[in-house]
C-alpha positions in Angstrom: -44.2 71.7 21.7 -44.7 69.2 24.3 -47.5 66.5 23.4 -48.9 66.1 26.7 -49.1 70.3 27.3 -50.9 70.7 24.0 -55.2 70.5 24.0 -54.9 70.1 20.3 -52.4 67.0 20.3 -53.9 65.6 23.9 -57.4 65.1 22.0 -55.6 63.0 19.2 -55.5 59.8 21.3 -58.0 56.9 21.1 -60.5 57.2 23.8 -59.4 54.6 26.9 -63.1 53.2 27.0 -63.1 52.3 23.6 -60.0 51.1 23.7 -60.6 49.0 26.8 -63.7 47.7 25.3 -62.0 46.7 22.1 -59.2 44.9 24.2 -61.7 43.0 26.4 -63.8 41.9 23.4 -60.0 40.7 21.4 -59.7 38.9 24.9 -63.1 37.2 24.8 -62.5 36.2 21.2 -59.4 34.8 21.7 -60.1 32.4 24.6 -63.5 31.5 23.0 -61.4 30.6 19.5 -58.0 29.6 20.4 -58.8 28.1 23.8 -56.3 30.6 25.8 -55.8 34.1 26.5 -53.6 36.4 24.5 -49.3 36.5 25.4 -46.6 37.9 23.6 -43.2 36.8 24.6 -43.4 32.9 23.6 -43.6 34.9 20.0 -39.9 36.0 20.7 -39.1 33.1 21.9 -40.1 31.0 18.6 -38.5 33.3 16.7 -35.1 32.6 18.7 -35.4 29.0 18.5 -36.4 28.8 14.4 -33.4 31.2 14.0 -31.0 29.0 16.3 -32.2 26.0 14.2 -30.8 27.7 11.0 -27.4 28.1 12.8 -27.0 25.3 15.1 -29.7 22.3 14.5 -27.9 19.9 17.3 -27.9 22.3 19.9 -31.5 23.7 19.4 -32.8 19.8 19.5 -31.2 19.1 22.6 -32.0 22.4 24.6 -34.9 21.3 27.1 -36.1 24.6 26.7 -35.9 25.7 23.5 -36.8 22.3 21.4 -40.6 22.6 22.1 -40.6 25.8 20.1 -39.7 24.3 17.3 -43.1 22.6 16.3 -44.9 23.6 13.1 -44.2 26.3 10.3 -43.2 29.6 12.1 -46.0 31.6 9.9 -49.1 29.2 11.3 -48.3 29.8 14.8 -50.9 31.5 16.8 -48.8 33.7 18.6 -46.5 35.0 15.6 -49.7 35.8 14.5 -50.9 37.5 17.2 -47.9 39.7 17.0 -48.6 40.6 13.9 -51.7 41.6 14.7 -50.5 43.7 17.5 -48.2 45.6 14.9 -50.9 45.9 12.3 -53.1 47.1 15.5 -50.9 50.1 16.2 -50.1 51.2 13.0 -54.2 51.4 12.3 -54.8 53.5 15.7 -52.0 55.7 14.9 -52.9 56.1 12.0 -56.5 56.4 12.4 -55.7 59.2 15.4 -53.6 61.0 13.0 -50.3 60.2 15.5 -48.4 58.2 13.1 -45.0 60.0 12.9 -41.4 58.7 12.5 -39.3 59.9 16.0 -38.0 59.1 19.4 -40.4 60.4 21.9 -38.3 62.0 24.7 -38.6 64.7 27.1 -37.1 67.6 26.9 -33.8 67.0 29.3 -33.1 63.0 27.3 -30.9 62.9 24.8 -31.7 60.5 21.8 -29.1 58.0 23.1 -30.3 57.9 26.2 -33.5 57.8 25.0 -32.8 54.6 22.9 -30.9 52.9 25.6 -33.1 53.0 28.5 -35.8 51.8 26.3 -33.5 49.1 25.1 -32.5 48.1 28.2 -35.7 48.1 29.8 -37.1 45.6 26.7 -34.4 43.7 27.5 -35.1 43.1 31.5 -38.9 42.7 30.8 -38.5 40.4 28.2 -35.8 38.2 30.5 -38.0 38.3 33.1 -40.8 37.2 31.4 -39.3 34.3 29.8 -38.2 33.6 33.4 -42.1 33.6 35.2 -43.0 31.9 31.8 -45.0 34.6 30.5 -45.1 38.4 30.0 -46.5 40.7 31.0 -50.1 41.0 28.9 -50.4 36.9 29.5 -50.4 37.7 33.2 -52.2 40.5 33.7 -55.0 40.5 30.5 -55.1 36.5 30.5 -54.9 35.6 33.7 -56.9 39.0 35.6 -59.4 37.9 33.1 -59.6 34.6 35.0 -59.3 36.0 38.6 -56.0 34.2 39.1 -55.1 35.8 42.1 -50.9 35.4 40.8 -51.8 37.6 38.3 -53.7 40.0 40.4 -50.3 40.3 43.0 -48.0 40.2 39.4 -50.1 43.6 38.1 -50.4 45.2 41.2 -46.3 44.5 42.0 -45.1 45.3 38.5 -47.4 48.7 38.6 -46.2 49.6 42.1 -43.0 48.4 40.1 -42.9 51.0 37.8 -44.4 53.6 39.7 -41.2 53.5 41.7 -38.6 53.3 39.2 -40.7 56.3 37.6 -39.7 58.3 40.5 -36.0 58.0 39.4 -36.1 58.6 35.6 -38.7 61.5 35.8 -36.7 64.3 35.4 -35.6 62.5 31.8 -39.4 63.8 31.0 -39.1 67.6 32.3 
């Protein structure tokens, strides 16, 4: 049975407005106690440069980009942190809906391969771009729409329109 077709299953999700809500108030909180708004792929990026330091020390200390990530134990930084969080976050809503099942959601016409390998090629050009514009995409659009900066305004509405389009070419994955 398809999830989407099915009343029963549809009625399982968390409502958007609550939702919504609960992400605007983590927002609030997190500029008002941190000082900035939430990200999530400098968290990637620490974890690349702590492992890099176990394997090559020299080269991590002399990489411009990767030597300010090494600062502080990897466990007290904010943004690990928040990752966590995000985890823990998702596991309690599925949870909570009653959704949390081990599987590959797919439609009906991708195989499990496919499946796996556009998601992991997709994770792989978001998170390349976003270490390229120097944040991702839930810096941009939650941090800095929250701040009416009008970059982050044209990045959401581009990277929507974005995916709207490429949408057009994979839907038939999904029938």
């Amino acid at each position: 049975m398809n999830p989407v077709d099915s009343a029963s299953e549809e009625c399982r999700y968390w409502s958007p407005y609550v939702a919504g809500i609960g992400i605007g108030l983590t927002l609030l909180l997190t500029f008002y106690i941190m000082g900035h708004g939430l990200g999530a792929s400098g968290a990637y990026t620490q974890l690349t440069a702590k492992l890099l330091q176990r394997v090559t020390p020299d080269h991590v200390q002399t990489n411009e980009y990767l030597k300010d990530y090494l600062g502080g134990s990897f466990w007290r930084s904010w943004i690990v942190i928040e990752m966590l969080g995000v985890f823990l976050g998702g596991l309690l809503g599925a949870l909570t809906a009653g959704r949390f099942r081990l599987q590959i959601e797919r439609g009906p016409h991708a195989g499990r391969r496919s499946r796996l390998f556009l998601a992991l090629g997709g994770g792989i050009a978001v998170g390349f771009g976003s270490r390229l514009a120097l944040g991702c995409t839930s810096g941009q659009a939650l941090s800095g729409g929250a701040v009416l900066a009008v970059g982050s305004w044209l990045f959401t509405f581009t990277f929507f329109l974005g995916g709207y389009i490429f949408a057009m070419f994979v839907k038939r994955e999904w029938r």
